[in-house]
C-alpha positions in Angstrom: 0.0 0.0 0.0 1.7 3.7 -0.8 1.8 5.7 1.5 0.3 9.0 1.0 2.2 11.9 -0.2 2.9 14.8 1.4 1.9 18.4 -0.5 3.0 21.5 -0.5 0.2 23.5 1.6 0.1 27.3 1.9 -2.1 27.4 5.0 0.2 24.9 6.3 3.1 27.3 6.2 1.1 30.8 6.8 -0.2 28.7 10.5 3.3 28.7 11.1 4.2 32.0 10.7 1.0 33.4 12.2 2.6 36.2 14.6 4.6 37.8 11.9 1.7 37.5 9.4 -0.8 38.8 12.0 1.2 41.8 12.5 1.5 42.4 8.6 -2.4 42.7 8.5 -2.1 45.2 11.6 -0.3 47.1 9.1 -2.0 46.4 6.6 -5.3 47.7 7.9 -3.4 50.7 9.1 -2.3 51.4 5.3 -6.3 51.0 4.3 -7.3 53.5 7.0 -5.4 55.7 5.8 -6.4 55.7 2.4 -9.6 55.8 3.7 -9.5 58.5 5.8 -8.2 61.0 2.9 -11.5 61.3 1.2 -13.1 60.9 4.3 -11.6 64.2 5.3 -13.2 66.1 2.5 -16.6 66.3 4.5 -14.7 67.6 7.6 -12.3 69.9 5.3 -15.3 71.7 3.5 -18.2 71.6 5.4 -16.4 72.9 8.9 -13.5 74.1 7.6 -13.3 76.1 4.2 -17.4 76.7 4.1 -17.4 77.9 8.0 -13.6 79.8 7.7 -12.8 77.7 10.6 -9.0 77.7 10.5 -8.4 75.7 13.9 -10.3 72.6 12.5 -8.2 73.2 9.1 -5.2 73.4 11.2 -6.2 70.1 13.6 -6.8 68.3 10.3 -4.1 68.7 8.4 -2.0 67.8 11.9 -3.4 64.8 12.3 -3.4 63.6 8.5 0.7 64.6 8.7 1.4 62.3 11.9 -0.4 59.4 10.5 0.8 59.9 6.8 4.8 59.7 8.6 3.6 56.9 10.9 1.8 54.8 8.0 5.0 55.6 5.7 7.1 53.7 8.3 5.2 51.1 8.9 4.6 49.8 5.6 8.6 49.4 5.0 8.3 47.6 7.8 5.6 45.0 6.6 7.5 44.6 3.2 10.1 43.9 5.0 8.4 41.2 7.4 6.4 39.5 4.3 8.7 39.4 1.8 10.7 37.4 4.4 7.9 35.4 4.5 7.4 35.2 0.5 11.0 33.7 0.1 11.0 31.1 3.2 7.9 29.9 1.8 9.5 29.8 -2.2 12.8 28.3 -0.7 10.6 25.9 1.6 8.8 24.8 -1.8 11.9 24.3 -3.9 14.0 22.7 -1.3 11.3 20.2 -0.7 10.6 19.6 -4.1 14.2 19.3 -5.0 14.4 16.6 -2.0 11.4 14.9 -3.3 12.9 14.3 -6.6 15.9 12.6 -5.4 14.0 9.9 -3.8 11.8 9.4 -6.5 12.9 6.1 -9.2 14.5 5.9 -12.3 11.1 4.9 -13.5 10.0 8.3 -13.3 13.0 10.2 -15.0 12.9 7.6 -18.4 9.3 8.2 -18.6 9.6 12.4 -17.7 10.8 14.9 -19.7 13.8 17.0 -17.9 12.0 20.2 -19.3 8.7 19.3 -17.7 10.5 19.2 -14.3 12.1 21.9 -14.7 9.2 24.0 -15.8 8.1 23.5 -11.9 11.0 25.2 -10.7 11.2 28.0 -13.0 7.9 29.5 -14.7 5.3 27.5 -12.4 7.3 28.4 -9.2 7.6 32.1 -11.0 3.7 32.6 -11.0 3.2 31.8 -7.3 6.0 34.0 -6.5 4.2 36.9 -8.3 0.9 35.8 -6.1 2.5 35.8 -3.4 4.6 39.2 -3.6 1.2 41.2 -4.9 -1.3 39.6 -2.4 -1.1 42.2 -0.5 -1.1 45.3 -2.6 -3.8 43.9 -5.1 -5.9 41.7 -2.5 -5.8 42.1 1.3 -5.3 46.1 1.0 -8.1 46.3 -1.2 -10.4 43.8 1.2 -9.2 46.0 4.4 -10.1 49.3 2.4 -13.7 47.9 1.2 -14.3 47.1 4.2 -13.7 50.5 6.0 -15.0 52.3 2.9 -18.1 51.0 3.2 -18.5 51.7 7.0 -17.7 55.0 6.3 -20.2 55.4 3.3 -22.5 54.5 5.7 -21.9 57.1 8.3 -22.1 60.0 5.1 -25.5 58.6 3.8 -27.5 55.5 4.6 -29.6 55.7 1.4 -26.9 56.5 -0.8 -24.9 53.6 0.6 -27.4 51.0 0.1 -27.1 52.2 -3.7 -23.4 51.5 -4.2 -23.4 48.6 -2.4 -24.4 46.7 -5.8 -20.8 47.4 -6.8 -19.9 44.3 -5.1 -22.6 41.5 -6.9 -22.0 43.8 -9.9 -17.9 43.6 -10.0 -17.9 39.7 -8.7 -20.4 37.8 -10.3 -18.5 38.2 -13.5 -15.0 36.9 -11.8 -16.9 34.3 -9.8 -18.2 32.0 -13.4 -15.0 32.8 -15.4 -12.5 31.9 -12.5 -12.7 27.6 -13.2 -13.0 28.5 -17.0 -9.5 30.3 -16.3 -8.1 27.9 -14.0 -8.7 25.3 -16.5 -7.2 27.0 -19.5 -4.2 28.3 -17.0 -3.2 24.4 -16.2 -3.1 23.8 -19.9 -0.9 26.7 -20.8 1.3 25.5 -18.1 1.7 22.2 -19.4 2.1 23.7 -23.3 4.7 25.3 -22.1 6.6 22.7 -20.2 6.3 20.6 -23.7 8.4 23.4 -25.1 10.7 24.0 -22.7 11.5 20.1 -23.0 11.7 20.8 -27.1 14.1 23.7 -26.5 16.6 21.3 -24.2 16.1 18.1 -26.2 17.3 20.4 -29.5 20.5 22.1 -27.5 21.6 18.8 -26.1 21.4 17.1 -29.5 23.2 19.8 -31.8 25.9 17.5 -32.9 23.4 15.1 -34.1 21.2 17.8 -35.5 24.0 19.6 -37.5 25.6 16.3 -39.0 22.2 14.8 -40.4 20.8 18.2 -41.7 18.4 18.2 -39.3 17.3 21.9 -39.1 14.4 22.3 -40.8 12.9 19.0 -38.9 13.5 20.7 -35.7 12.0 24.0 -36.8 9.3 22.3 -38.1 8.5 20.0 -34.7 9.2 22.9 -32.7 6.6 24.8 -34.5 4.2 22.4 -33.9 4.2 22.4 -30.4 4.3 26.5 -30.5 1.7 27.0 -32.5 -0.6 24.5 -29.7 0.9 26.6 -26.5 0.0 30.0 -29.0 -3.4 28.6 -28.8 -3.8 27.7 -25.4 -1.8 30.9 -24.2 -4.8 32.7 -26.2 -7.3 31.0 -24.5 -5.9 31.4 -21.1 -4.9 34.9 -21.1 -8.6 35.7 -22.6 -10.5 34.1 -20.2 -8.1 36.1 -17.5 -9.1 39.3 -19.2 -12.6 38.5 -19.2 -12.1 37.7 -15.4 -10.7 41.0 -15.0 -13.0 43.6 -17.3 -16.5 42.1 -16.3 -15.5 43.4 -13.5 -14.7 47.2 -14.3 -17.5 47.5 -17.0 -20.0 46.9 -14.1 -17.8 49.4 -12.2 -18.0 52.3 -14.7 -21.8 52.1 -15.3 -22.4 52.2 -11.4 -19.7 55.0 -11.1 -22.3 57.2 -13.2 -25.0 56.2 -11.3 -24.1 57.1 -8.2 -22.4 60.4 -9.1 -26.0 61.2 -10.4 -28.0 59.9 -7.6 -25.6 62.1 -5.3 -25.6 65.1 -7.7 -29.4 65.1 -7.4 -29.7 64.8 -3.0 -27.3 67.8 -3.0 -29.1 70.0 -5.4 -32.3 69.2 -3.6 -30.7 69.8 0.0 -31.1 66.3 1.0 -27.1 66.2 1.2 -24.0 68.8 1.8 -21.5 69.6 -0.9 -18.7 68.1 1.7 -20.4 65.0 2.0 -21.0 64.4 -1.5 -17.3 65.2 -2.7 -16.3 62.6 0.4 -18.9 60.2 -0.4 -18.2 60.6 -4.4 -13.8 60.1 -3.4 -14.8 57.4 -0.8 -16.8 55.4 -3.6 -14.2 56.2 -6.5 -11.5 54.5 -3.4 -14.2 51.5 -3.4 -14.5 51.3 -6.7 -10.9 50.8 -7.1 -10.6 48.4 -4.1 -13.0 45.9 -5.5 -11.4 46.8 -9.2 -8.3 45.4 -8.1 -9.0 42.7 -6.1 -11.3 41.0 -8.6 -8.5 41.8 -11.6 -6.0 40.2 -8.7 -8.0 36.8 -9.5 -6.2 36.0 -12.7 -3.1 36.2 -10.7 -4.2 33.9 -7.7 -5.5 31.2 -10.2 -2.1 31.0 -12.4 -0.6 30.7 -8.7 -3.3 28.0 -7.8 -2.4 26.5 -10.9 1.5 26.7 -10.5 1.5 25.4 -7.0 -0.9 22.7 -8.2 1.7 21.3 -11.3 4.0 21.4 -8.2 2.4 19.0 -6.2 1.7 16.9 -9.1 5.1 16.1 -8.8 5.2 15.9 -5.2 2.7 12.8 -6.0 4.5 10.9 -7.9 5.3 7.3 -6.2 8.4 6.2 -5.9 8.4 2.7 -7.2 11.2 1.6 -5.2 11.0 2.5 -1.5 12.5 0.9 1.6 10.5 -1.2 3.5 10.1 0.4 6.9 12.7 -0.5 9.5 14.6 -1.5 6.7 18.3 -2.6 8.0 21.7 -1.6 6.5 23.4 -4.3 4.3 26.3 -5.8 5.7 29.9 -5.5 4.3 29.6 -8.1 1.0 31.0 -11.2 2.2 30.1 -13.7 -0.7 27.3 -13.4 -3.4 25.3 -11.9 -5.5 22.4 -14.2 -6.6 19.0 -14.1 -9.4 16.8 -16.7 -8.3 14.3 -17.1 -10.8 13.8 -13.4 -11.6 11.7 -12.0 -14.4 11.2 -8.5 -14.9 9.9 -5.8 -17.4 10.0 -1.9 -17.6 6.4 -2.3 -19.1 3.6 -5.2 -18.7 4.2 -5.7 -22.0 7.2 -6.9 -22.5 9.7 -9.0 -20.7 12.9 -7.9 -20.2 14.7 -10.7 -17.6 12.7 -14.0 -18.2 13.3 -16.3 -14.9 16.6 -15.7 -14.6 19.2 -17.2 -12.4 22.7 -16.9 -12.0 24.9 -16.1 -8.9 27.9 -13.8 -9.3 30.6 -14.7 -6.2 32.6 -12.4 -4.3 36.2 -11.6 -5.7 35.0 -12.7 -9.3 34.5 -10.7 -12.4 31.9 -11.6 -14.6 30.6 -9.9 -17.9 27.5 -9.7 -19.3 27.1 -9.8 -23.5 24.4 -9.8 -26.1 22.3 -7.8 -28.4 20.9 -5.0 -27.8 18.1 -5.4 -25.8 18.7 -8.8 -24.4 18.4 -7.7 -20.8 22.4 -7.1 -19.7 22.1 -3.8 -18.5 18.7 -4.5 -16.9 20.6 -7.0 -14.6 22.7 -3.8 -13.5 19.3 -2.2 -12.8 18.4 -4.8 -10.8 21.7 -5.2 -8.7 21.6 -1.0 -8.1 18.0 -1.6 -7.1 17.2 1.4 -10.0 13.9 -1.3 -10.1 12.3 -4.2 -7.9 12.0 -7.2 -9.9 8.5 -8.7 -11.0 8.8 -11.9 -9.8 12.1 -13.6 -7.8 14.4 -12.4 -5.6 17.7 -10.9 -6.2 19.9 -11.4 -3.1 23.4 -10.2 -1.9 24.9 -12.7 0.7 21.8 -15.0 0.8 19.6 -11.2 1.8 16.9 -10.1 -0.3 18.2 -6.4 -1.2 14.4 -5.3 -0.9 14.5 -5.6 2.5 17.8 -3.5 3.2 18.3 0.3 2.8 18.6 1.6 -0.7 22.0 3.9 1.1 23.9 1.0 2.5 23.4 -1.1 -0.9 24.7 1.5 -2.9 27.5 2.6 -0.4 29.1 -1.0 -1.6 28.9 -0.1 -5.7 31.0 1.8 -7.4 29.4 2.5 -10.6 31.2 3.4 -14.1 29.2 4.7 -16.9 29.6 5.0 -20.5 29.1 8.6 -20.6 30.4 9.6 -16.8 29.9 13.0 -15.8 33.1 15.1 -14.4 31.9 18.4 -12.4 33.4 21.4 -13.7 35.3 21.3 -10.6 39.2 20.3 -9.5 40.2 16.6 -10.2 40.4 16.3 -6.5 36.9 17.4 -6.0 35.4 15.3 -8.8 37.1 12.2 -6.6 36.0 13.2 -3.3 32.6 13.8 -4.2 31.9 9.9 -4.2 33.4 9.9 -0.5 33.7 13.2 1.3 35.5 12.6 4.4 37.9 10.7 2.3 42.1 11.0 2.8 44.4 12.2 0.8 46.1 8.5 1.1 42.4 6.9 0.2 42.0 9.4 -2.9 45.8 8.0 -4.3 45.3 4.7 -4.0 42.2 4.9 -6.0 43.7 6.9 -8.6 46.6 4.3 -8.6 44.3 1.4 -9.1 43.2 3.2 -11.8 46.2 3.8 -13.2 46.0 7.4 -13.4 47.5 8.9 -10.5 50.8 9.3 -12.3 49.1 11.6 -15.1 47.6 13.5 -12.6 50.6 14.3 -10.9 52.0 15.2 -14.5 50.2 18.1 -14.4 51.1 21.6 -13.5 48.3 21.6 -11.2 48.4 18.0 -10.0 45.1 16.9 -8.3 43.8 21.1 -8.4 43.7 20.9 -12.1 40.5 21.6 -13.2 38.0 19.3 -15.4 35.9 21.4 -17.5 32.5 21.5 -17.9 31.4 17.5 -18.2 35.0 16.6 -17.9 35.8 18.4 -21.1 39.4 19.4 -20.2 40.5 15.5 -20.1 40.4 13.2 -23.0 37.8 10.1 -23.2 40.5 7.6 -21.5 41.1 10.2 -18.4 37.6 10.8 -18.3 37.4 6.7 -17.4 40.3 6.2 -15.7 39.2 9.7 -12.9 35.6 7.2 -12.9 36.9 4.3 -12.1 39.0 6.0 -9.3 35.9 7.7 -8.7 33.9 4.6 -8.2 36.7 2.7 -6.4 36.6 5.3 -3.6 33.0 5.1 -3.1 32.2 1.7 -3.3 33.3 -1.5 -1.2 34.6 -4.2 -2.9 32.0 -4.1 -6.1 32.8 -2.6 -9.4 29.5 -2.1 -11.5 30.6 -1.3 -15.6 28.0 -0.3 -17.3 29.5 -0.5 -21.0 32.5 2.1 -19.4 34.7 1.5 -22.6 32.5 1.3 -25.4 33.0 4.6 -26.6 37.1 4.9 -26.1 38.6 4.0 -29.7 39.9 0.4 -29.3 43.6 1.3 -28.2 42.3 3.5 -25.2 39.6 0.9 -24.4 42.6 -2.0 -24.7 45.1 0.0 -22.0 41.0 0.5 -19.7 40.5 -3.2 -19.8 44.4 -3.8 -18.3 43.5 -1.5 -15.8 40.2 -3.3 -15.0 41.7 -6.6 -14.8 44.6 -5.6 -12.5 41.8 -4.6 -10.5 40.3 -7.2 -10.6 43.2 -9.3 -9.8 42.7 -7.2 -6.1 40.1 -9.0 -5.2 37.5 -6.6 -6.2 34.2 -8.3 -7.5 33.5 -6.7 -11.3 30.4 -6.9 -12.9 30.6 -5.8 -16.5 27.9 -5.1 -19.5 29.6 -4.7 -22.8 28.7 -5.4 -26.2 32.6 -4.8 -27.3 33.7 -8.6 -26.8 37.1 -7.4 -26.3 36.3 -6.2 -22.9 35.0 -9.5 -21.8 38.2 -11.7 -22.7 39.7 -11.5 -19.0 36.8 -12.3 -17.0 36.4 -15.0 -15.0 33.0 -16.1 -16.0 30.8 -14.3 -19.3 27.0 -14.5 -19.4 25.6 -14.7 -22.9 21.9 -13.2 -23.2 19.4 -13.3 -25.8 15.7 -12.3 -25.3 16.1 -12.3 -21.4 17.8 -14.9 -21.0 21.3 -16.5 -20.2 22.0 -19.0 -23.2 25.8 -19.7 -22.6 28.3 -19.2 -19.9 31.8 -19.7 -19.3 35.6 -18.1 -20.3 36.5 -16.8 -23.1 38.6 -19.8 -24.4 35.4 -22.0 -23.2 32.9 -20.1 -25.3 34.6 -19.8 -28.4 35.4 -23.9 -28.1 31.6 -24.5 -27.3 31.1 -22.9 -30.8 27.7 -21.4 -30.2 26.5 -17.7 -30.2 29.6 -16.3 -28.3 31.7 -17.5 -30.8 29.6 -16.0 -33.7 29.6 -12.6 -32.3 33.2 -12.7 -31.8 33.8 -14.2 -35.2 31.4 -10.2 -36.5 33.4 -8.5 -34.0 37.0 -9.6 -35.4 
């Protein structure tokens, strides 16, 4: 049973920041009053001031309106202050939980995801709640405060008059109120649209060599403009629908504007209403007006953050197919196998990729795995890293089902070479030490040793400070492998896990790798290999042929190629 999975809540996080939030509304409504009180003022300016040449209460006013204008002015750097803290402890809290998230989450999830859709979350999805965020209170709970005072203060100038603008409110928000899900919908589209292009962009930079050498411009442009042209459309839709959210709201607002003026106009000409009272009442509605204005044109803005933080959680829902059992123990130090007792596997119900496989891999051996492609070698490596769980079977390390230990402890024990291995654009040294920090200066030699490529690396002007380049690019394809094996040396126990690490060094450089690998070997390290080069199979101590999931033959080199089977007629294509 899954568990459930947690989500990024914002009333979760504004709980725990309620005394800081609770005195950035007292502020708030102290900004609100004072725009209230401007307008406000007129009745008191005109009526008892300029119409009764009263300067004392002109005086008095005018006082008053100072000291609160300088007290408001300070406060309100003090509430952006104490929110916008807010604002980025809640973004940082989202992205550094959402960055955690992802690292537990299976290699399932990243062959099947696109690395622009994840990255969407973090950039224009994690943008929009940012801006809802920042202009909540400007555009929303100013506005709320200052309608609410308004309107008590419209109804201390003139009951009867009050009731009448009071239909701003149904007028200005029944519009807003049936477009909102219409916008919300099209909004998650967009969002999606736009994450499919994002993915387009980065698929095309990452694949310019390809691209360039087959003439493959114009396929591009035109593939790209496919998916353009759909996030034009839904953009289109999106953004209209947030319009129409937004001017529903101020057409009702301008025809009631008139009406009221009039109404007002009218009461004063027939006495029923002073000339200071109807320019305060006529700036206090103009201020309400506005206030409902820009909180219903705000609602675009808090349903593209709705819809942001919602893609975010989507991802926060993902499953992790492979998860430690609870109270799940640490693996011991390998001690003497690795065993497939009757596995069968497959990414997909569709097809099978192991097909009741067994096999058992001792300690201190080296073993390779060979076949075509898509015969299931490198799913085996899958399997051992615990990448996936198998279907069926059990796949054991020292007579332990590796389902029931910690994902950590089993892959503190592998050290894992790539074909393609990634060097940080960092120091040699640091590229080494990131597979074990608190490693010596005597632990990082010896591994380089091993891999036969300390000596180089003291060659250099800046021995083990030299730099890498970006991917590793200052190091030719030989050093690259040699600084991984190192690499994986340090970090792992006694396993070795090759995942085809020579196959794309030209044959000399993969030649003077596979010494190295079988002088490690000769160390009493246990290698497990997948190759399709032959070449880098010869030295192993046992070779596992596969075919459609399957092991077909085994043995040594020498064995194979005498049993005169499959082995020996891929080596007979290869030579």
């Amino acid at each position: 049973m899954l568990k459930k999975r947690s989500q990024i809540k914002l009333i979760g996080f504004l709980w725990s920041n309620k005394l800081v939030l609770t005195f950035v509304i007292f502020l708030i409504i102290l900004f609100a009053a004072f725009i209230a009180a401007i307008p406000y003022s007129m009745s008191f300016i005109i009526d008892n001031g300029l119409r009764a040449k009263n300067l004392t209460v002109l005086n008095i006013i005018f006082i008053i309106m100072a000291v609160f204008a300088i007290v408001v002015a300070f406060s309100q750097v003090i509430r952006d202050y104490l929110y916008l803290d807010f604002c980025s402890r809640f973004l940082k809290s989202i992205r550094g939980k959402t960055f955690s998230y992802l690292q537990s989450l299976s290699m399932c999830f990243y062959s099947k995801t696109a690395p622009g859709d994840v990255i969407s979350r973090f950039s224009s999805d994690l943008a929009v709640v940012e801006q809802a965020l920042i202009y909540a209170p400007n555009y929303l709970i100013v506005p709320i405060f200052n309608a609410a005072i308004t309107t008590f203060l419209l109804f201390v100038l003139d009951v009867y008059l009050a009731w009448i603008s009071m239909l701003i409110f149904p007028a200005c928000l029944i519009g807003p109120f049936f477009l909102a899900k219409l916008a919300s919908k099209a909004g998650y589209v967009r969002k999606k649209s736009e994450a499919i292009t994002l993915s387009d962009v980065q698929t095309n930079i990452a694949s310019q060599s390809v691209v360039k050498a087959l003439n493959l411009q114009g396929l591009s442009i035109n593939f790209f403009e496919k998916n353009n042209i759909r996030l034009y459309r839904n953009m289109l839709k999106a953004l209209f629908y947030s319009s129409l959210v937004e001017r529903s709201g101020i057409i009702a607002a301008m025809v009631l504007q008139v009406a009221v003026l009039g109404i007002g106009t009218y009461m004063t000409y027939f006495g029923c209403l002073d000339i200071g009272k109807l320019v305060a009442f006529q700036g206090l509605f103009l201020g309400l007006t506005y206030s409902v204005i820009t909180g219903s044109s705000f609602i675009p803005m808090i349903i593209q953050g709705k819809v942001g933080l919602r893609r975010v959680n989507a991802l926060m829902e993902e499953a992790p197919v492979v998860e430690d059992v609870p109270n799940a123990k640490d693996l011991l130090p390998f001690s003497s196998e690795i065993k497939f007792d009757n596995v069968t596997f497959g990414y997909s119900p569709k097809k099978v990729n192991l097909d009741n496989l067994s096999l058992t891999i001792p300690k201190g051996s080296s073993v390779a795995f060979v076949g075509p492609s898509g015969c299931g070698k490198s799913t085996i490596l899958n399997l051992i890293m615990r990448f996936y769980d198998p279907g069926k079977g059990t796949v054991t390390f020292d007579k332990r089902d590796i389902k029931l230990v910690s994902q950590n402890s089993l892959r503190t024990q592998l050290g894992i070479v790539l074909q393609d291995n990634i060097l940080f654009n960092a120091s040699i040294m640091d590229n080494l030490l990131a597979a074990k920090l608190d490693a010596t200066k005597d632990e990082v030699y010896d591994a380089a040793k091993k891999a036969e490529i300390h000596d180089f690396i003291m060659s250099l002007p800046d021995s083990y400070k030299t730099l890498a380049g970006e991917r590793g690019g200052q190091l030719s394809g030989g050093q690259r492998q040699r600084i991984a094996i190192a690499r994986a040396l340090l970090h792992g126990g006694n396993i070795l896990i090759l995942d085809e690490a020579t196959s794309a060094l030209d044959p000399i450089t993969q030649a003077s790798i596979n010494h190295t690998i079988a002088n490690i070997g000769k160390s009493g390290i246990t290698i497990v290999s997948v190759t399709h080069r032959l070449a880098a199979a010869i030295a192993m101590d046992r070779i596992f042929v596969m075919d459609d999931g399957k092991v077909i033959e085994q043995g040594r080199h020498d064995e194979l190629l005498a049993h005169n089977g499959y082995y020996k007629q891929m080596w007979d294509k290869q030579s």
